[in-house]
N, C-alpha and C positions, 0 to 999 in steps of 0.2 A: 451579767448585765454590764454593759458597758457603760462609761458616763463619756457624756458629750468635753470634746475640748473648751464650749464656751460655758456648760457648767463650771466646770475643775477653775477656769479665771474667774467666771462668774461668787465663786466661794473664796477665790483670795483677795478678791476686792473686797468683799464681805466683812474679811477676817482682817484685813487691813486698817479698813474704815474704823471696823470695831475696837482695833486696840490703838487706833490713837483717838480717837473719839474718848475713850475708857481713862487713857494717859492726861488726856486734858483735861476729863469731868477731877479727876483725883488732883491734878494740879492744881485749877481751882478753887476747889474745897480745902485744901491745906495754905496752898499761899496764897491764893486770893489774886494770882493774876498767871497770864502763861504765854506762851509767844506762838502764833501760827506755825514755825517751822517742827515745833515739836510733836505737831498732828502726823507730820510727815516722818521724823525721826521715830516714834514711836511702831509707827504703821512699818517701816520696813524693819525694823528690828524684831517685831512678832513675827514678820515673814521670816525670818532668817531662823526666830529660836522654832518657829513651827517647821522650815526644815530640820534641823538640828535633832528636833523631838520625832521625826518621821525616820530620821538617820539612826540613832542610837538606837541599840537592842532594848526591851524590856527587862533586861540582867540586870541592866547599866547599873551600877549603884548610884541612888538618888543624890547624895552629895557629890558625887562626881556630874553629877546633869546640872546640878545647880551651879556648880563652879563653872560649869563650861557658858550655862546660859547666863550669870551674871558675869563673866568676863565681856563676852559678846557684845553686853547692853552697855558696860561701863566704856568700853572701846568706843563705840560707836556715839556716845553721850562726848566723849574728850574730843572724838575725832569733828563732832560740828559745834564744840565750844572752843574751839580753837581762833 
């Protein structure tokens, strides 16, 4: 069965919305306040570790996934707190 090309976007908008929507309910539960651009920081960062996680083998060693995806996040966190 094939999936439609406006599915496959249709689901990374989805999954975008969702992890920063997800990034900002947690940020305001913990500090009590958050910045609109981090909806957007978050949302492309789960696109990037949701490649990442489609790229790597299921071999991978887990601490090796995890070091690659919190590298990822912490880059991307410097590169618009700059």
């Amino acid at each position: 069965m094939r999936v439609s090309k406006f599915k496959i976007a249709m689901r990374l908008v989805m999954f975008y919305c969702f992890a920063g929507g997800l990034y900002m309910t947690l940020e305001l539960i913990y500090r009590q306040r958050t910045d609109w651009t981090m909806f957007y920081l978050a949302g492309f960062v789960g696109l990037i570790l949701l490649g990442i996680n489609e790229w790597l083998d299921y071999e991978t060693d887990f601490i090796l996934q995890v070091f690659i995806c919190g590298s990822v996040a912490l880059l991307a966190e410097f590169i618009c707190g700059l």
